[in-house]
C-alpha positions as CSV (number, residue, x, y, z in Angstrom):
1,X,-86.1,85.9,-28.1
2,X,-84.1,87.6,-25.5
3,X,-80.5,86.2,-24.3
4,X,-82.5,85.6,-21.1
5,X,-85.1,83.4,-22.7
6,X,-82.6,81.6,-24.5
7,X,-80.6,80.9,-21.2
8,X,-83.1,79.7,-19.3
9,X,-84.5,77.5,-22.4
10,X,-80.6,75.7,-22.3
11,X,-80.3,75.4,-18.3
12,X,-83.8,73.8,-18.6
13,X,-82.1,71.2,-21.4
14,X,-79.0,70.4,-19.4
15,X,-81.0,70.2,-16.1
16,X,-83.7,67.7,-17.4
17,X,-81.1,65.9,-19.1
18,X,-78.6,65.7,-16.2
19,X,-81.4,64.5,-14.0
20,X,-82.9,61.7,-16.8
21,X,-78.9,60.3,-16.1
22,X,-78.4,60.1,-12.5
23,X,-81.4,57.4,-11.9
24,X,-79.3,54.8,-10.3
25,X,-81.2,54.2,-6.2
26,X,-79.5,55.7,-3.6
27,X,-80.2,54.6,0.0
28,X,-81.1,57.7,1.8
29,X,-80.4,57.8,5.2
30,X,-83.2,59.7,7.4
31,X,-83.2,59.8,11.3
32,X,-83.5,55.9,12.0
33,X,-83.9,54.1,8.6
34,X,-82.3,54.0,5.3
35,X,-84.7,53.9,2.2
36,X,-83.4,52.9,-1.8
37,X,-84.3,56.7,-3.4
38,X,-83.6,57.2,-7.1
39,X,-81.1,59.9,-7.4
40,X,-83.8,61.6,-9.8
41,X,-85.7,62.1,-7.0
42,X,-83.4,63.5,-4.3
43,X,-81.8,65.6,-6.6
44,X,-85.3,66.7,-8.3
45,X,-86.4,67.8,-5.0
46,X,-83.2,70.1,-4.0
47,X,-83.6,71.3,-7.3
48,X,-87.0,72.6,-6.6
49,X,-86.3,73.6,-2.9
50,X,-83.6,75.3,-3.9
51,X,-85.4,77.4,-6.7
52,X,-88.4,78.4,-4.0
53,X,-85.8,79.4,-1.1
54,X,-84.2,81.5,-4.3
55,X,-87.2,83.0,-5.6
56,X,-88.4,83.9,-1.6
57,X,-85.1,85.3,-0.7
58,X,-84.6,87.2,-3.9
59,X,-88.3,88.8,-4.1
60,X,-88.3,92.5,-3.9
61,X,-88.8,93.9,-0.4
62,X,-92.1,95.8,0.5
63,X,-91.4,100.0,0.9
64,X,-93.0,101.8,3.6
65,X,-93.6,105.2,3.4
66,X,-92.0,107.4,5.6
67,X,-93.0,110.0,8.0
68,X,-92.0,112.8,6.0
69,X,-94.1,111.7,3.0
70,X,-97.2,111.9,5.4
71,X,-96.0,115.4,6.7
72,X,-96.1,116.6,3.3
73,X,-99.5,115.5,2.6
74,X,-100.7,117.4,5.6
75,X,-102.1,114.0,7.1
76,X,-99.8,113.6,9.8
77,X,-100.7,117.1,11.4
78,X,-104.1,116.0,11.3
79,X,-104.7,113.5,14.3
80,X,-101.6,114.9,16.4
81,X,-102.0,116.9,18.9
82,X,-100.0,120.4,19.4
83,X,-97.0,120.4,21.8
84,X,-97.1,122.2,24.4
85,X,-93.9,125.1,25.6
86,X,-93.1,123.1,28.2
87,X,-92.9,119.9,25.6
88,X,-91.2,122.3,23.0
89,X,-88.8,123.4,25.3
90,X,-88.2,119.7,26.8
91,X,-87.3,118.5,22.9
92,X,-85.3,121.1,21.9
């Protein structure tokens, strides 16, 4: 097993186990009323939220190819349309 495997394997442990403690109730305060929560659940759910906002955020981003790539293909030249002197001279 990797050192990565075996970390994740031990924050699992010490997660589950730190959550299997803290299940005194909680009132939870939302907007208007105040509801007994365990704290298993409250913290169980930031837990997981926080682990999806992680894995979104840290996600590699999608490339996009660049112009020059589809100038070197030949592709771009293909659908534009030549500039005229006027154009060239405008540009330059």
């Amino acid at each position: 097993m990797s050192g990565k495997t075996i970390f994740i394997i031990i924050l699992t442990a010490l997660l589950t186990v730190f959550l299997m403690v803290n299940t005194d109730p909680v009132d939870f305060n939302f907007l208007v009323t105040t509801v007994a929560v365990s704290k298993l659940l409250v913290i169980g759910i930031c837990i997981i939220i926080g682990f999806i906002i992680g894995f979104i955020a840290g996600r590699p981003r999608k490339t996009v190819s660049s112009y020059d790539d589809e100038v070197a293909k030949g592709q771009a030249n293909e659908n534009k349309k030549d500039l005229s002197d006027e154009d060239r001279a405008y540009i330059s």
